[in-house]
C-alpha positions in Angstrom: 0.0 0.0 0.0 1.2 3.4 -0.8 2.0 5.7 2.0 0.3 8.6 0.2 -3.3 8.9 -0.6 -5.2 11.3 -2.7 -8.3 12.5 -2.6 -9.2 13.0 -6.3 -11.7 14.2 -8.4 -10.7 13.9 -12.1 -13.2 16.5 -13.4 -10.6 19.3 -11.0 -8.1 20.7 -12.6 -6.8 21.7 -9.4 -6.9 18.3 -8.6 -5.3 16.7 -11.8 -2.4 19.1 -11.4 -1.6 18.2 -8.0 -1.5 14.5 -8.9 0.9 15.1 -11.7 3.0 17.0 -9.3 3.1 14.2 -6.9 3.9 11.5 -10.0 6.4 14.6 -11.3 8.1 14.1 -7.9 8.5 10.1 -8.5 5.3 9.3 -6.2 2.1 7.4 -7.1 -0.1 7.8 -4.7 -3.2 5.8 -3.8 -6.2 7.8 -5.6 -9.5 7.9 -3.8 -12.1 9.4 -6.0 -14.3 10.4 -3.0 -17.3 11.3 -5.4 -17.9 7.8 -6.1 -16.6 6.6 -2.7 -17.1 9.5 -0.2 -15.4 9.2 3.0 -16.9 8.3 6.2 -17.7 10.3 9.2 -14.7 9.2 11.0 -12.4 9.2 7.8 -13.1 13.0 7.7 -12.7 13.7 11.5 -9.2 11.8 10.6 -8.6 14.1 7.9 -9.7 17.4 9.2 -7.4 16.4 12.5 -4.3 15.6 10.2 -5.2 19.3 8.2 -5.4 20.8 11.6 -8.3 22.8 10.7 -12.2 22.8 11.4 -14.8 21.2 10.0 -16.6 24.2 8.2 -12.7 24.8 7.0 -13.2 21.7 4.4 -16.4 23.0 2.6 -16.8 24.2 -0.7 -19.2 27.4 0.0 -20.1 27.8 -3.9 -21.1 24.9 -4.5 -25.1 24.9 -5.1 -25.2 21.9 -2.3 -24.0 24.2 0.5 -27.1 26.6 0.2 -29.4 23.5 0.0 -28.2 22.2 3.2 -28.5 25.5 4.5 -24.5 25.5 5.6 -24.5 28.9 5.6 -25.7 28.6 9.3 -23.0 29.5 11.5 -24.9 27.6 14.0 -24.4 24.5 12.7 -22.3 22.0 14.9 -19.3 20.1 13.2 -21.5 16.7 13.2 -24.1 18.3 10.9 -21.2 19.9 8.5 -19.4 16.2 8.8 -22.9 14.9 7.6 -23.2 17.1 5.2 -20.3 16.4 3.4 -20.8 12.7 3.5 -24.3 13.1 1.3 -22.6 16.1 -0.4 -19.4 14.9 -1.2 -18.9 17.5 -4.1 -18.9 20.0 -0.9 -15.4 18.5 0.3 -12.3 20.6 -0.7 -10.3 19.2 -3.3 -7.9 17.6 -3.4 -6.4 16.8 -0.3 -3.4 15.2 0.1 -1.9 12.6 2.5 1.8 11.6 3.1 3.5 9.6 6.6 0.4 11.1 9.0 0.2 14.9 7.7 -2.5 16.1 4.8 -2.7 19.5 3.2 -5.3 20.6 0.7 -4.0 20.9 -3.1 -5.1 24.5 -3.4 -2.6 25.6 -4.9 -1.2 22.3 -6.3 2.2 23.2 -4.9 1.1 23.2 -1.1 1.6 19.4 -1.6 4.7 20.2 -1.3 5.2 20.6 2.4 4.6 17.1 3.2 7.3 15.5 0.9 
């Protein structure tokens, strides 16, 4: 198993760059393509600890889905954004990288970087 994982959409092209970045730099990472297998509850919790960041941090606040689910709500608790993005995985951040127990979101591709 590869000791990097990527969470990949191949429609991104913030996505598709990062990838060839990591392949540029001799890795091939394990790809997830979350939109046809989104994460679980607790692999996000995982993920949002290893990007040291919050919950509502990891959302994609243009996306249609976001207003639907009414996310705009600062009221909302991190287990109701958590659930969110687990029946709205297009609201997950993109792509988000993980290397030996650290992860950083590809935006911009190089940010990768940091964890190689």
């Amino acid at each position: 198993m590869s000791t990097t994982l990527i969470y990949h959409n191949p429609r991104c092209s913030k996505s598709r760059q990062t990838l060839q970045l990591l392949q540029d730099k001799g890795i091939t990472p394990e790809i997830k393509e979350y939109l046809k297998n989104p994460p679980t509850a607790e692999e996000l919790k995982q993920l949002i600890d290893l990007l040291e960041i919050k919950p509502r941090d990891l959302l994609r606040n243009k996306e249609d889905e976001f207003k639907e689910a009414g996310l705009d709500n600062p009221a909302l608790d991190d287990a109701a954004i958590i659930d969110a993005m687990i029946r709205f995985p297009k609201l997950i951040e993109r792509p988000i990288v993980v290397h030996q127990g650290k992860a950083r979101i590809g935006r911009p591709p190089e940010q990768v970087l940091e964890l190689l």
